[in-house]
C-alpha positions in Angstrom: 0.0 0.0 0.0 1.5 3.4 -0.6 1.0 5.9 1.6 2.7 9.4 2.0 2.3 12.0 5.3 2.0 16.1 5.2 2.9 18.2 8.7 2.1 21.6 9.4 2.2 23.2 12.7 0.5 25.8 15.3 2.3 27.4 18.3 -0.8 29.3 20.2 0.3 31.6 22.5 -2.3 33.1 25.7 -6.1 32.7 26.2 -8.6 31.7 23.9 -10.1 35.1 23.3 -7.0 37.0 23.5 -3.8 34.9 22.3 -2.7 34.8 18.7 -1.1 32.1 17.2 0.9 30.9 14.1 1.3 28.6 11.4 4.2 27.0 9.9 4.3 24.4 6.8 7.3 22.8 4.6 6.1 24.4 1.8 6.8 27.7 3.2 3.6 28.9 2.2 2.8 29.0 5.7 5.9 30.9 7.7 4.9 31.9 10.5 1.4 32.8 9.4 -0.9 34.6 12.1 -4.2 33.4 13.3 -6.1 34.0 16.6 -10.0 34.4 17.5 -10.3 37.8 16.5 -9.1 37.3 13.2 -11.3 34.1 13.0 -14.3 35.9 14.6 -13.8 39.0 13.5 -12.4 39.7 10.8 -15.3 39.1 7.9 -12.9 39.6 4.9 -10.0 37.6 6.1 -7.5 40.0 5.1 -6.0 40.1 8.0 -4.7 36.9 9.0 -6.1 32.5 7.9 -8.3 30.6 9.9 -8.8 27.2 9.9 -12.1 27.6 8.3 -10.0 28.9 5.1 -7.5 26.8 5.0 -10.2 23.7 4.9 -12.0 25.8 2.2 -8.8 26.4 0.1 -7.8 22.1 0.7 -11.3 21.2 -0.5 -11.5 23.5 -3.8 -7.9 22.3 -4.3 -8.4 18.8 -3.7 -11.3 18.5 -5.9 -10.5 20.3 -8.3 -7.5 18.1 -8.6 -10.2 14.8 -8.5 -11.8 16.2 -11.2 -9.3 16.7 -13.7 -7.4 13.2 -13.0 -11.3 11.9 -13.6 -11.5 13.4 -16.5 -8.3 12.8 -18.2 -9.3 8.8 -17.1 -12.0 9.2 -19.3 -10.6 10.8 -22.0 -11.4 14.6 -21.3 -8.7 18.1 -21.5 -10.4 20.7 -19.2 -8.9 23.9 -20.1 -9.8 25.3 -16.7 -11.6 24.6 -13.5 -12.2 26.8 -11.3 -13.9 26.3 -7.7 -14.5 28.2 -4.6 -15.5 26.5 -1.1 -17.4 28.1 1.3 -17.4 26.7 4.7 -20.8 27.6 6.7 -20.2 27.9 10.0 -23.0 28.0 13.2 -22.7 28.4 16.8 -25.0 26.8 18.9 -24.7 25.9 22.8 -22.5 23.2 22.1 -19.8 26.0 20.2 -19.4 26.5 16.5 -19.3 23.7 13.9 -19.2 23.3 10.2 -23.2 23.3 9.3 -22.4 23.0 4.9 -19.7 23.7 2.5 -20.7 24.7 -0.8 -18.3 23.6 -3.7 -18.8 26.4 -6.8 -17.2 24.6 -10.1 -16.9 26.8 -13.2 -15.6 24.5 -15.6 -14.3 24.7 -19.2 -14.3 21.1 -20.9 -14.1 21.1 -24.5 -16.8 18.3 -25.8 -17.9 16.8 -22.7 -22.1 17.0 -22.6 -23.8 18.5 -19.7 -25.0 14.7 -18.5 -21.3 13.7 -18.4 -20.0 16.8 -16.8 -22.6 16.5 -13.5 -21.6 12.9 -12.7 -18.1 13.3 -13.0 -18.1 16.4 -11.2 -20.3 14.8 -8.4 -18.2 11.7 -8.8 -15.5 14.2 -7.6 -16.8 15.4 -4.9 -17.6 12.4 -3.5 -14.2 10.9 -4.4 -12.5 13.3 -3.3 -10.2 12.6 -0.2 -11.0 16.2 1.3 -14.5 15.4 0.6 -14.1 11.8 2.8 -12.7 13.3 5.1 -15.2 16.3 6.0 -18.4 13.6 5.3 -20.1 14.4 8.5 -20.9 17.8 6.7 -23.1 18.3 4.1 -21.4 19.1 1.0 -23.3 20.9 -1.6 -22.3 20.9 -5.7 -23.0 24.0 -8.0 -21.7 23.1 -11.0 -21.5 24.8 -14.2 -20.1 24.1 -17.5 -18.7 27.4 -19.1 
């Protein structure tokens, strides 16, 4: 069986509310990347520092995007492009916040695939998808749309 293992870290420093943390990765993508509460809470744009809601989001439009095109190269299709945005909704109830749905958006260009074909592959992505597996105890919704 093959297997293979990616590592990123946090180092949070302080309380909950108040502390502010970073994040580190291999890649250097992440170097010492900020994050705390009130950049997760309050901070609608995200400009000023990730969350863990948006690096999810950006690993599941990645990931499935990358499903989709090995799908359809299997079967004999050259997208030109995909492109997908995830949006993670999140609600906070007594028990604290949780993911409530994530919404894949797929604009795809896929020269001669027919609209039949190009909703079951792209739903055979998303479910495929190891992103996708891994976040199934939240609903995962599909707009898809050929362009």
């Amino acid at each position: 069986m093959a297997s293979f293992k990616r590592t990123a870290s946090a180092i949070w420093k302080g309380t909950g509310p108040d502390g502010t943390g970073t994040l580190n990765g291999p890649s250097g993508l992440f170097q010492d990347t900020p994050y705390s509460a009130k950049l997760r809470f309050q901070n609608e744009d995200g400009k000023a520092g990730t969350n863990p809601e948006e690096l999810i989001a950006a690993a599941h439009a990645g990931c499935y995007t990358m499903a989709l095109s090995f799908g359809l190269t299997n079967a004999g299709y050259t997208p030109t492009e995909l492109r997908c945005s995830a949006t993670i909704l999140m609600e906070k109830s007594d028990s604290g916040w949780s993911f409530a749905q994530i919404t894949l958006n797929l604009e795809a260009e896929i020269p001669g695939i027919s609209e039949e074909k190009f909703k079951e592959m792209a739903n055979g992505a998303k479910a495929g998808c190891p992103v996708s597996k891994a976040l199934a105890a939240v609903p995962i919704e599909l707009e898809a749309k050929l362009v």
